[in-house]
N, C-alpha and C positions, 0 to 999 in steps of 0.2 A: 285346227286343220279342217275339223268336218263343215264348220259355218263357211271358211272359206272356202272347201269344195264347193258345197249348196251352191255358195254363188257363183262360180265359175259353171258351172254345170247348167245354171238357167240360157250359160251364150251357148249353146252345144260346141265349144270350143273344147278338143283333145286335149286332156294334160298329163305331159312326161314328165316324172320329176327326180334326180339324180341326186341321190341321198349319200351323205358322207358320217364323219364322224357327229358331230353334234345330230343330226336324226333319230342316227341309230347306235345304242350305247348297249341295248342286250336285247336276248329273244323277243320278250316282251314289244318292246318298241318298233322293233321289227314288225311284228304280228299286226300292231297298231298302224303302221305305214300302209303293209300291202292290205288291210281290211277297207283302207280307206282309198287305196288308189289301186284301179287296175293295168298293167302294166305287163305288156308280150314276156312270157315265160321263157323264151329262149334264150336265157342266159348259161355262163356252165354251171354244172352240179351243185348245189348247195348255196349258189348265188342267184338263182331264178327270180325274174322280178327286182331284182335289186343291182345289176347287170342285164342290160338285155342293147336288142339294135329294133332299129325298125326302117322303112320307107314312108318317105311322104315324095310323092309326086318325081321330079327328077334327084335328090338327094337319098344317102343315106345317111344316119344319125345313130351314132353310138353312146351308151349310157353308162358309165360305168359310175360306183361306189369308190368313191374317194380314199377311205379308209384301206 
């Protein structure tokens, strides 16, 4: 995941990425997820970053965790 951030990060292209069960399996991996992507906090409580919405331009975009 971090080599293919590096590379997406060279286009300064935004990335959301909606994580389910195979992602995230325990805290740990979690921990690994959000270290490596940042991701609007306004999710609810104890799902922050891993739940969240945002705006792009006339759309909005909802993220949720699959699991």
């Amino acid at each position: 995941m971090k080599k293919w951030k590096a590379f997406t990060d060279r286009y300064s292209i935004p990335i959301y990425i909606a994580v389910g069960n195979h992602e995230i399996n325990s805290e740990m991996s979690e921990g690994i997820i959000k270290s490596i992507f940042k991701m609007p906090e306004n999710g609810p409580s104890g799902l922050k970053g891993l739940v969240y919405s945002f705006d792009h331009e006339n759309s909005h975009f909802i993220i949720l965790d699959t699991n």
